[in-house]
ChimeraX commands (.cxc) that place a marker at each C-alpha (Angstrom):
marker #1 position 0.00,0.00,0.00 radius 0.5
marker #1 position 1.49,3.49,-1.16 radius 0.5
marker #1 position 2.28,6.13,1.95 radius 0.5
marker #1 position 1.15,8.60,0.09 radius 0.5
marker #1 position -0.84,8.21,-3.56 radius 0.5
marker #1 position -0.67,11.37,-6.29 radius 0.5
marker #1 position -4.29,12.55,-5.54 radius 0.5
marker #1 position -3.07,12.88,-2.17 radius 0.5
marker #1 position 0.38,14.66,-3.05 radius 0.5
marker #1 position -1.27,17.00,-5.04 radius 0.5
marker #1 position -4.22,18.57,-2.36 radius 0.5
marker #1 position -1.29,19.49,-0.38 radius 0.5
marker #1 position 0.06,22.54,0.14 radius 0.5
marker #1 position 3.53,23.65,-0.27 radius 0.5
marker #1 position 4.43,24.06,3.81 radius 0.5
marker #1 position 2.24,20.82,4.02 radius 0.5
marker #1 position 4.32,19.09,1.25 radius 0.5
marker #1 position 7.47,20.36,2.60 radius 0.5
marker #1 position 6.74,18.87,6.30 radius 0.5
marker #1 position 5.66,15.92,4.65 radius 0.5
marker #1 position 8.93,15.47,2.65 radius 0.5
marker #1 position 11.38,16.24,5.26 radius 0.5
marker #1 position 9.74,13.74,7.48 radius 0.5
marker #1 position 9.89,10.81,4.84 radius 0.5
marker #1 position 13.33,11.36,4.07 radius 0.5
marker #1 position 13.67,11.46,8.13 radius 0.5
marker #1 position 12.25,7.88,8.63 radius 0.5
marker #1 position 14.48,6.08,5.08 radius 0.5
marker #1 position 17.28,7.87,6.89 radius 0.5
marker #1 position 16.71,5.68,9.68 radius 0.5
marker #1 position 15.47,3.10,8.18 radius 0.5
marker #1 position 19.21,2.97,6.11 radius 0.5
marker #1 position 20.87,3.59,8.95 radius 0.5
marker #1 position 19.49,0.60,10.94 radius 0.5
marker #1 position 20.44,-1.48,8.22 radius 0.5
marker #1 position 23.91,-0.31,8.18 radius 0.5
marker #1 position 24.73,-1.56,11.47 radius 0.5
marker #1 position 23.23,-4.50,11.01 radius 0.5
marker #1 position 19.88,-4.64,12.16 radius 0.5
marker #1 position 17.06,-6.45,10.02 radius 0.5
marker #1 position 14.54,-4.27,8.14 radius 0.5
marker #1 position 11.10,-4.09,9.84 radius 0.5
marker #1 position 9.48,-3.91,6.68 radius 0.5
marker #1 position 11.74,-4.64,3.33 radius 0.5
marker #1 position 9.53,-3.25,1.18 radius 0.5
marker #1 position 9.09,-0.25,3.32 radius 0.5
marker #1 position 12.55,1.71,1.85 radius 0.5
marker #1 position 11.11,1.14,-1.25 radius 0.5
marker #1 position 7.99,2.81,-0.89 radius 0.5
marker #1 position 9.10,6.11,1.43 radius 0.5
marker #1 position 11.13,6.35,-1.90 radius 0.5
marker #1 position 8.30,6.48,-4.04 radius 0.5
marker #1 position 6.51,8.49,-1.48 radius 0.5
marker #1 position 9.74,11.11,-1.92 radius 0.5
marker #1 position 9.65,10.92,-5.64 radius 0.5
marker #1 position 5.57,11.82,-5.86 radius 0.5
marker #1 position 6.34,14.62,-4.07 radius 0.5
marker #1 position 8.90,16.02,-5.94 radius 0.5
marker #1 position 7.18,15.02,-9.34 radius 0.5
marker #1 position 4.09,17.16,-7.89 radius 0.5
marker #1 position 6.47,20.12,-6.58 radius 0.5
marker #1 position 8.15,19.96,-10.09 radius 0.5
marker #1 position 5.00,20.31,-11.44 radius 0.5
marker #1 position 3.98,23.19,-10.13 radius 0.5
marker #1 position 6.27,25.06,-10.29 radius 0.5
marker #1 position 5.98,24.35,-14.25 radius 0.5
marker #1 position 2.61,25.30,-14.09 radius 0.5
marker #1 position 3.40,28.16,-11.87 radius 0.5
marker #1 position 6.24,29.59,-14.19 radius 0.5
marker #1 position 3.77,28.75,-17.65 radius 0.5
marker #1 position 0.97,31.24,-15.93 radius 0.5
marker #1 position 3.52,34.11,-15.29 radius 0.5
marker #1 position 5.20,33.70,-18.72 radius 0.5
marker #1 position 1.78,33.68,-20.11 radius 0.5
marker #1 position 0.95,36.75,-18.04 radius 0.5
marker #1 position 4.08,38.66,-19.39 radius 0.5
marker #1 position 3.41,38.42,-22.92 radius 0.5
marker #1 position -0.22,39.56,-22.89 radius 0.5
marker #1 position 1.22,42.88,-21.23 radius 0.5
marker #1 position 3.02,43.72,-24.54 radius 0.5
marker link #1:1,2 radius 0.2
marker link #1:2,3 radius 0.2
marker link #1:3,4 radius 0.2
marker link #1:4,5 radius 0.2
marker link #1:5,6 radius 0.2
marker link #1:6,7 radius 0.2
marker link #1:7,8 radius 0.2
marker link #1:8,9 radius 0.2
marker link #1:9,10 radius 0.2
marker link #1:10,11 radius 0.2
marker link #1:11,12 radius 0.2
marker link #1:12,13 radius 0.2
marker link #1:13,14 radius 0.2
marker link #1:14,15 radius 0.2
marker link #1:15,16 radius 0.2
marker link #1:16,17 radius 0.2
marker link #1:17,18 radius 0.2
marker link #1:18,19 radius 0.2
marker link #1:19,20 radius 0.2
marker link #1:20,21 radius 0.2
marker link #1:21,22 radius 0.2
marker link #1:22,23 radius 0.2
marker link #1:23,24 radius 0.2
marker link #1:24,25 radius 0.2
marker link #1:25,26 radius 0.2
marker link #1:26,27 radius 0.2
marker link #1:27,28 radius 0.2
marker link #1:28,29 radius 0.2
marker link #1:29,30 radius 0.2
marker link #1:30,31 radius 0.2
marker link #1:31,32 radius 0.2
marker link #1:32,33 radius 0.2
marker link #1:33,34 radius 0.2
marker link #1:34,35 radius 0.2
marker link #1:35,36 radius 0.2
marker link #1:36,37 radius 0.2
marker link #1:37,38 radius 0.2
marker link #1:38,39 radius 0.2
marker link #1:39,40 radius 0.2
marker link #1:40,41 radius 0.2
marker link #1:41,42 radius 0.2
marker link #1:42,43 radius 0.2
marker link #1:43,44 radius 0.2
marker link #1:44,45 radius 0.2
marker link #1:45,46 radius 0.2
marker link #1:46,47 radius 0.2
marker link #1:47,48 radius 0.2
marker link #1:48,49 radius 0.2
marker link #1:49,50 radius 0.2
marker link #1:50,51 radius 0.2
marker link #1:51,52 radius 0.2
marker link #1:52,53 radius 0.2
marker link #1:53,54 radius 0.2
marker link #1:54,55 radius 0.2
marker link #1:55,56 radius 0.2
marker link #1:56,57 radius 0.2
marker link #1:57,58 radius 0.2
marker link #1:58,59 radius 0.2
marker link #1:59,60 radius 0.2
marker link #1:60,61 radius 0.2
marker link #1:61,62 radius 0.2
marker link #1:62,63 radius 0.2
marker link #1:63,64 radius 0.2
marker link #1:64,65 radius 0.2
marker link #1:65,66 radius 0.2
marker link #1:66,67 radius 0.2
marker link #1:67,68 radius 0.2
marker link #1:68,69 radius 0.2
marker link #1:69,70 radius 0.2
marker link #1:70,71 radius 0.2
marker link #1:71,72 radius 0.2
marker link #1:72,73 radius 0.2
marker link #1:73,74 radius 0.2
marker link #1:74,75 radius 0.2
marker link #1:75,76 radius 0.2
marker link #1:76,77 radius 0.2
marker link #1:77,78 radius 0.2
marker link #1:78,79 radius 0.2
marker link #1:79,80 radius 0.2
view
């Protein structure tokens, strides 16, 4: 089951999405780091998916900020 799906990403806002990112690459820190000295993974499948969690978000962010850039370019050339 995906932490977070790309309906979800995408209601958020950007201090929401930001929170949300910083903690998910908090917890595959730790998860890495408990593997490096040796412990057992919980959940195997759980780096896996607080990756994919990480990349959704920055897909979403990235497209934003594409859609974000498109409006004020669009805005600029009407003004000539």
């Amino acid at each position: 089951m995906a932490i977070l799906k790309v309906k979800e990403a995408r209601k958020l806002g950007d201090k929401e999405m930001e929170k949300r990112l910083a903690e998910l690459r908090l917890e595959l820190t730790k998860e890495k780091a408990g593997i490096a000295i040796g412990a057992s993974a919980t959940s195997p499948g759980r780096i896996r998916e607080i990756r994919k969690a990480i990349a959704r978000i920055l897909t979403v962010k990235g497209e934003k900020k594409a859609v974000k850039a498109s409006v004020e370019k669009g805005e600029k050339g009407k003004s000539k």
